[in-house]
C-alpha positions in Angstrom: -28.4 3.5 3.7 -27.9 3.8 7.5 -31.5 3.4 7.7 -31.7 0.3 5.3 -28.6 -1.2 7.9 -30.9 -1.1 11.0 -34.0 -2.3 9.3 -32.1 -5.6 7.9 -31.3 -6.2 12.1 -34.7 -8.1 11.7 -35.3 -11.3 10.7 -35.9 -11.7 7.3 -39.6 -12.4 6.8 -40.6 -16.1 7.1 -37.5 -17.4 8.2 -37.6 -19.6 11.0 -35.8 -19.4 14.7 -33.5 -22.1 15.0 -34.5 -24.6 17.6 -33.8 -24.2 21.1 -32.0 -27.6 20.5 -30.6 -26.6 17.9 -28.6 -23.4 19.5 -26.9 -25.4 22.2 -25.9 -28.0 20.0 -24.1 -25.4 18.2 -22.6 -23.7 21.4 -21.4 -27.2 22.3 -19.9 -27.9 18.9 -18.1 -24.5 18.9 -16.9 -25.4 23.0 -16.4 -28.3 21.4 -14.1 -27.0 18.9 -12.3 -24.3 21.0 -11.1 -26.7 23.4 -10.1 -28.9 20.9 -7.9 -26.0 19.7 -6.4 -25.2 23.1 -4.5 -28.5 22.9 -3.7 -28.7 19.0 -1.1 -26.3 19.7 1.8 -28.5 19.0 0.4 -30.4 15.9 -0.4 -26.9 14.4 3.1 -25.9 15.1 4.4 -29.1 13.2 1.8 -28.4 10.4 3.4 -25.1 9.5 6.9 -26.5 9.8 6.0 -29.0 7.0 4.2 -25.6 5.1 7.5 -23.9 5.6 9.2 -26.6 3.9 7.0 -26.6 0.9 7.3 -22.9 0.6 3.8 -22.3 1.3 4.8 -20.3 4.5 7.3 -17.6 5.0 9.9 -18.9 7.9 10.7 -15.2 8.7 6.9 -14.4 10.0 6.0 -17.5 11.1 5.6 -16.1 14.8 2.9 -13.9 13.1 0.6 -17.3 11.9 1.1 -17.7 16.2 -0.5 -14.6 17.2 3.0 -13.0 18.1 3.2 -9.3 16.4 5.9 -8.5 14.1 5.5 -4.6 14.2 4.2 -2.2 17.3 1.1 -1.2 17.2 0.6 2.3 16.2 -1.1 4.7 18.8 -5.0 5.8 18.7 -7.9 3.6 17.1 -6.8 1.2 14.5 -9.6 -0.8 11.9 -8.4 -4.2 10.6 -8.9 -5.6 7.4 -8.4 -9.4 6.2 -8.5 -10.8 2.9 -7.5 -14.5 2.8 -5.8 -14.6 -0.4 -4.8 -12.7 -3.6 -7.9 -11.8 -4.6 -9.5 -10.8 -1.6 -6.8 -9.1 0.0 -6.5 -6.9 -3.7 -10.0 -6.3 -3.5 -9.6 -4.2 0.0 -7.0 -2.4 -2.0 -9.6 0.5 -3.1 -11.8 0.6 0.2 -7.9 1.1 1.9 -7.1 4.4 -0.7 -10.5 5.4 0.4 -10.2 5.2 4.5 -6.6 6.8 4.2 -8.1 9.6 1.8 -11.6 10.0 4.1 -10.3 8.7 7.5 -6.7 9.9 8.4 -7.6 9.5 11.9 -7.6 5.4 11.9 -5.1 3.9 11.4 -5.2 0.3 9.3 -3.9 -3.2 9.7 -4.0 -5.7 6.5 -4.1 -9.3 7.5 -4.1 -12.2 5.1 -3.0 -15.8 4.8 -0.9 -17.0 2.4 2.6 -16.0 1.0 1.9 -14.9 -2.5 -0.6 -12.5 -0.8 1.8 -11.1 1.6 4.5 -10.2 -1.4 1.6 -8.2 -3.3 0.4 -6.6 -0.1 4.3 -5.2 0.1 4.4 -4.0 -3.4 0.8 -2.4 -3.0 0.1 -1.2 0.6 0.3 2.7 1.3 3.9 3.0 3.8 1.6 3.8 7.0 -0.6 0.6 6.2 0.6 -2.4 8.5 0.3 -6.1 7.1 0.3 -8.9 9.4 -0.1 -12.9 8.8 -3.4 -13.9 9.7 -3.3 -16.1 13.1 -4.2 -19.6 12.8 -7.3 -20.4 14.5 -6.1 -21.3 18.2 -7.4 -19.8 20.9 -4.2 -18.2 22.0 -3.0 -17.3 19.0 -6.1 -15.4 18.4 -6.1 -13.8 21.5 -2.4 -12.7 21.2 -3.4 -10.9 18.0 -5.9 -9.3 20.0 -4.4 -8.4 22.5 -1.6 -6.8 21.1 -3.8 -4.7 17.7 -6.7 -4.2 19.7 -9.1 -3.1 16.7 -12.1 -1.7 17.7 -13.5 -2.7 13.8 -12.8 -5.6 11.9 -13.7 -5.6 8.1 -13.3 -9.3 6.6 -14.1 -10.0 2.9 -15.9 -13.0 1.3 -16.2 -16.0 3.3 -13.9 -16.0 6.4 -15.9 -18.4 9.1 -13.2 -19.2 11.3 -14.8 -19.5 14.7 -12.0 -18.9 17.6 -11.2 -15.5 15.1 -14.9 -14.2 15.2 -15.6 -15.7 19.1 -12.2 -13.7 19.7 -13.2 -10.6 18.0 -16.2 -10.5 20.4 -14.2 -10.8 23.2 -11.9 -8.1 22.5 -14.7 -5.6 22.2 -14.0 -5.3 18.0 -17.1 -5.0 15.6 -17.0 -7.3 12.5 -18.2 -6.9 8.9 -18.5 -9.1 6.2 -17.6 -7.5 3.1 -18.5 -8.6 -0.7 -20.3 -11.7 1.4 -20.3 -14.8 -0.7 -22.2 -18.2 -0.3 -21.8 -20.1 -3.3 -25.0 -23.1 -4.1 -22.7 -26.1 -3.2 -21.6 -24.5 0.3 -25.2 -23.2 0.7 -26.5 -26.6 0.5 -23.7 -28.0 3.0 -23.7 -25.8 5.6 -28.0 -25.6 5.2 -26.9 -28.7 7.7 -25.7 -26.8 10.3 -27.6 -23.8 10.0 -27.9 -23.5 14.0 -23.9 -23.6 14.0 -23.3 -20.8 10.8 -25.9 -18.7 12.3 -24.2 -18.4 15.8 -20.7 -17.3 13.8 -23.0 -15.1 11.3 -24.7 -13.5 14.6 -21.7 -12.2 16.0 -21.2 -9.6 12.6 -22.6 -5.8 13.4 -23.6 -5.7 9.6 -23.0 -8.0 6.5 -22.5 -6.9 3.0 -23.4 -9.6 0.4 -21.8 -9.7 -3.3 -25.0 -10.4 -4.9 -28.8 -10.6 -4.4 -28.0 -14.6 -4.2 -25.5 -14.6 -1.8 -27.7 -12.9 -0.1 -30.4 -15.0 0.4 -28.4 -17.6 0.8 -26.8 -15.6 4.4 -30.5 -14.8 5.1 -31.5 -18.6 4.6 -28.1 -19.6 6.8 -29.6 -17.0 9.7 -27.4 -13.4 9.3 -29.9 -10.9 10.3 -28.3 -7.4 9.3 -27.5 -8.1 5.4 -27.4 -5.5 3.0 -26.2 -5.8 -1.1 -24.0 -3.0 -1.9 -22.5 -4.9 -5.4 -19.3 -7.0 -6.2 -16.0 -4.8 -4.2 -14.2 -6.4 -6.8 -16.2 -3.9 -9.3 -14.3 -0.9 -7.4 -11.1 -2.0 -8.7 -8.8 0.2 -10.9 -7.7 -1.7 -14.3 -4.5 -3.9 -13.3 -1.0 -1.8 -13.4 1.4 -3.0 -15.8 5.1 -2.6 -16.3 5.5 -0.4 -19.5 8.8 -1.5 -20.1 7.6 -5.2 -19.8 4.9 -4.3 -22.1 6.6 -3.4 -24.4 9.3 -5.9 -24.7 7.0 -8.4 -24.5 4.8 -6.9 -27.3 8.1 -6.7 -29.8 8.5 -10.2 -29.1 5.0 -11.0 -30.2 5.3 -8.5 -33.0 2.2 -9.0 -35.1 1.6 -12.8 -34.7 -2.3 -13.9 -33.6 -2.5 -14.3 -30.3 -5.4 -15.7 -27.7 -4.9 -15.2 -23.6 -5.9 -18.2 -21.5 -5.6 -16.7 -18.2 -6.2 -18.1 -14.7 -6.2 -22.1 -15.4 -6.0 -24.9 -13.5 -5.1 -28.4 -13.9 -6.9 -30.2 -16.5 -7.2 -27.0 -18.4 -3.5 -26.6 -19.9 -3.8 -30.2 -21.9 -6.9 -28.4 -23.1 -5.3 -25.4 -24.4 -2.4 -27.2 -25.8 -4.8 -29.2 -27.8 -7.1 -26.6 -29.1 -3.9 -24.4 -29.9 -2.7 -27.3 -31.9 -6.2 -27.0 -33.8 -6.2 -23.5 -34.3 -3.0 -23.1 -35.7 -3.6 -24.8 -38.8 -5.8 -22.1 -40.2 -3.7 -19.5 -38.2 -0.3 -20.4 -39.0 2.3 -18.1 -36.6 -0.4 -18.2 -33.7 0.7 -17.8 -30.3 -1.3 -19.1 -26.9 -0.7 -17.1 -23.7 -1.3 -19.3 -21.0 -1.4 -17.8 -17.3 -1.7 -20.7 -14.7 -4.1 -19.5 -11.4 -0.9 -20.7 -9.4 2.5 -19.5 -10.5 4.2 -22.6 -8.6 2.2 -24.9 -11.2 4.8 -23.3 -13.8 7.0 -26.6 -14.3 4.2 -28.9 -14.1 2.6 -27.0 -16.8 5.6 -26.5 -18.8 6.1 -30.8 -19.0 2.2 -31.0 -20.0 2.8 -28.9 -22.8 5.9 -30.0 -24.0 4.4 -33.7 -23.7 2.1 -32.5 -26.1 4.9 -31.5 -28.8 4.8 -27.5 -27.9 7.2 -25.3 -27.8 7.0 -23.4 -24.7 8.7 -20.0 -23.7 8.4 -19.8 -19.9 8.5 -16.8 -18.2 10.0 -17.5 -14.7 12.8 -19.0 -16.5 13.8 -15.8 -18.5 12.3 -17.3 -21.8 11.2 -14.8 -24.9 9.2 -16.1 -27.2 10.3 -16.3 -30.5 8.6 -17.3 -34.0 8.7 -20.8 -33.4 7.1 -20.6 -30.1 3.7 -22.0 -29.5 2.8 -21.1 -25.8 4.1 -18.2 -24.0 3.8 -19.8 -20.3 3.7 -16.4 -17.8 4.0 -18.2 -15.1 5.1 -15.4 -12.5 3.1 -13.1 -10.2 1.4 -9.9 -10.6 1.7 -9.5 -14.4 -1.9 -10.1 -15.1 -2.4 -6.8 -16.1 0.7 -7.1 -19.0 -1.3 -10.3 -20.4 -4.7 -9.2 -20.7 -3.3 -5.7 -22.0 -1.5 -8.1 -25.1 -4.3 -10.2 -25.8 -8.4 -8.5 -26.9 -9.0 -12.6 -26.8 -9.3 -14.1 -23.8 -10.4 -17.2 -22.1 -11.1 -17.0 -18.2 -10.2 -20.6 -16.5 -11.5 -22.2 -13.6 -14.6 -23.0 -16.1 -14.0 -25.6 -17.9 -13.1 -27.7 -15.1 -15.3 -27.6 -11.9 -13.3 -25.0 -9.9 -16.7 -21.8 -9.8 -14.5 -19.4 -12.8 -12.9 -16.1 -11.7 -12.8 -12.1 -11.7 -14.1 -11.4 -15.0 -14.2 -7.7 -14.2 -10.1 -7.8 -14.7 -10.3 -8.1 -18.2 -13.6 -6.5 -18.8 -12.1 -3.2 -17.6 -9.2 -4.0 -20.1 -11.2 -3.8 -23.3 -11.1 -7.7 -24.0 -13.4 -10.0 -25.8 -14.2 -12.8 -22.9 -14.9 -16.5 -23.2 -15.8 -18.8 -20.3 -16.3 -22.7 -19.6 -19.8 -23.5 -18.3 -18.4 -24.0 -14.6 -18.9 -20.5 -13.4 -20.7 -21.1 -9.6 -18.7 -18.0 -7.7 -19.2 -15.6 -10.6 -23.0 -17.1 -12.0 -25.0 -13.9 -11.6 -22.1 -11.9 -13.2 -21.5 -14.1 -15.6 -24.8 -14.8 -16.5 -25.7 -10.5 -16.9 -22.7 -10.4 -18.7 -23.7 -13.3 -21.3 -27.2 -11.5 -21.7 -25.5 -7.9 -22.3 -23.5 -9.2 -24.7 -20.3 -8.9 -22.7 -19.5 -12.7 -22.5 -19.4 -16.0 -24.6 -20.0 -19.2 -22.6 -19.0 -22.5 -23.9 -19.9 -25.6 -22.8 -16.9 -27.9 -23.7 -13.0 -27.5 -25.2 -14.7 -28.4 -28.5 -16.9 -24.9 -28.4 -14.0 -23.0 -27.0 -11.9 -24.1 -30.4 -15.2 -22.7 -32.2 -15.4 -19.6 -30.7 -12.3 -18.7 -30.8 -11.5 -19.7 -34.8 -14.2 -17.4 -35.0 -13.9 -14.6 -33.3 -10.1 -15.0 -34.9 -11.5 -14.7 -38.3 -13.9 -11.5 -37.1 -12.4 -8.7 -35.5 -15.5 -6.9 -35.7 -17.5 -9.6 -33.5 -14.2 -9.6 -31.4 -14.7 -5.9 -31.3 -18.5 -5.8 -30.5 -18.1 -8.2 -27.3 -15.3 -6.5 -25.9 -17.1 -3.3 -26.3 -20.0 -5.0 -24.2 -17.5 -6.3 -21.7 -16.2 -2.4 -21.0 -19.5 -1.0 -21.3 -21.0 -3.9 -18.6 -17.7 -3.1 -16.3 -18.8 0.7 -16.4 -22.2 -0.1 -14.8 -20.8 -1.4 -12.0 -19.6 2.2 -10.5 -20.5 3.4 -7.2 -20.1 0.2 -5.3 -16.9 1.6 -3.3 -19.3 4.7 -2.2 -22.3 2.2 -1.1 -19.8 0.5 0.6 -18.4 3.4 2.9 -21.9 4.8 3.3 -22.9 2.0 4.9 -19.3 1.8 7.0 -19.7 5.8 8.0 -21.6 5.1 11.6 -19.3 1.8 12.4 -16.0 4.1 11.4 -17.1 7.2 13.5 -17.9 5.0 16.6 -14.5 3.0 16.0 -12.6 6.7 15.8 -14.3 7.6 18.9 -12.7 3.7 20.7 -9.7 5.0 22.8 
């Protein structure tokens, strides 16, 4: 692997220098943009107040979003980790278990963005793991975070191109890594535009990691040089934790009615599944929808869709048990996916049937459920698209196939049976990313030990 590392430091073959021209237009853009950012300070400052308002910031660790630290930094070297969101920052979850296990001589800070993040990093982070509000891209913000963690590696997942961050990572002396990289087809094609300008972020990472042989070629084509394709981090993941004593209230309340899981929608989905449980219950009679909304906050928004409809809704944030006249249980609250997909061996994956790119099908796969998807599924197509030929998956193209499928994989528990079996099986296959991962880490973690 280490040898694999170095030889992807070359070009990849056939792809073209960028221009002379082209180079200093993208140093001039990025001047450009850092001085732009040495004056935004107090619009940024009013920015956040207003995201404070609207919950969407946390008012006690808002010095953090500024660069100022809200712990001490521990002593000797210290690797930092960043996951923007939910699903990235879970994803670092296993490679963190890992470094504590392998590497007790590093210590490790968590960084991500946004609030719902933070309150699963608490529940989840090992004691001696720090977490810290990513700073917003300002110069001095970023070079207070620098200043004060001083991480001699820098390990950030997915698609994290913030410039002042990476340019300030350089200066500090700390090597970066992109982790499960991810370019989907609609960003490749934009940024394609401004190749000279990605490229010159792209350059300043020691190695690259790409999710998939598509992403990349799509990191090759926007000018990273040291790219290697470990697999999908996300595949490392344990099956998601559940409550037992939530599980099983929950399951008496169902007791054995029918039930279907539409997990992770968005807006323009829940009218859908309102209308196709309204179809569906006819020949079921006692069925009950699940419905998990991607963001929790959408809860009462949802709710008044549904009831608009002429569903009865129990809603979860609100203390609500469903009960034989319910028609959607509404789990609206965060960090219960694993008690949902655990209740339902029928499940629909949102962000598919509306243009949103679909999400972690892996979560339920590893969870022994029969999957259906919409035919919008850009951040997870080469999953999706193994999984559909392995038999692990059921695409749809429209809410009018996703009644079909599901009337009949209701009627056939032995079809149900066979495609969840081909979801588990397709899951197992995906072992060994977390050790390709560390392997090719190993050099970059033995020189950051060595930083003092």
């Amino acid at each position: 692997m280490e040898g694999e590392i170095e030889s992807k430091r070359l070009k990849p073959p056939g792809q073209e220098p960028a221009s002379g021209f082209g180079i200093l237009a993208a140093r001039c853009a990025l001047g450009g943009y850092r001085l732009l950012g040495r004056c935004a300070g107090p619009a940024v400052r009013a920015f956040l107040r207003r995201r404070v308002a609207r919950g969407r910031e946390d008012p006690q660790r808002l010095g953090e979003r500024l660069g100022r630290a809200g712990q001490a930094r521990p002593e000797g070297p210290l690797v930092w980790l960043h996951g923007a969101s939910v699903g990235e920052a879970v994803s670092l979850l296993p490679l963190i278990e890992r470094l504590r296990r392998d590497r007790p001589d590093l210590n490790l800070l968590v960084t991500s963005g946004t609030v719902t993040s933070a309150e699963m990093m608490a529940e989840r982070l090992p004691a001696a793991v720090i977490h810290q509000y990513l700073p917003v891209d300002l110069p001095q913000a970023v070079s207070a975070f620098f200043a004060h963690w001083r991480p001699a590696l820098g390990l950030m997942v997915e698609s994290e191109f913030w410039p002042n961050l990476i340019r300030g990572a350089a200066d500090a002396g700390c090597t970066l890594v992109l982790i499960n990289g991810r370019v989907s087809p609609a960003s490749y094609r934009k940024w394609r535009r401004f190749r000279p300008l990605i490229g010159t972020l792209l350059g300043h990472f020691g190695l690259i990691m790409a999710r998939t042989p598509r992403d990349q070629a799509h990191l090759e084509g926007l000018g990273a040089e040291a790219v290697i394709c470990p697999g999908d981090l996300k595949a490392a993941a344990p099956p998601l934790d559940v409550e037992p004593a939530a599980l099983a209230a929950v399951a008496q309340a169902i007791g054995g009615r029918p039930c279907w899981l539409a997990a992770s929608t968005h807006a323009g989905e829940e009218r859908i599944v309102g209308a196709v449980h309204q179809a569906l219950v006819r020949d079921y009679p006692g069925l009950l929808t699940l419905l998990v909304p991607r963001h929790p906050a959408r809860g009462d928004e949802t709710r008044a869709e549904l009831t608009g409809q002429g569903l009865s809704v129990a809603q979860r944030s609100r203390g609500e048990t469903a009960t034989e006249d319910t028609d959607i249980c509404l789990a609206d609250t965060l960090g219960e996916m694993g008690l949902w997909y655990r209740l339902a061996d029928l499940v629909f994956v949102g962000g598919s049937l509306v243009p949103i790119g679909g999400h972690n099908l892996l979560e339920p796969a590893k969870l022994d459920c029969a999957i259906l998807t919409g035919p919008h599924m850009a951040n997870f197509r080469q999953m999706s698209e193994e999984m559909a030929a392995a038999g692990a998956l059921r695409q749809v193209a429209d809410p009018e196939q996703l009644q079909a499928s599901l009337a009949a994989l209701l009627a056939d528990p032995q079809a149900r049976a066979a495609l969840s079996e081909g979801a588990t099986a397709y899951a197992g296959r995906q072992a060994g990313v977390l050790d390709r991962v560390v392997e090719a880490l190993a050099p970059l973690l033995t020189r950051a030990a060595a930083r003092r």
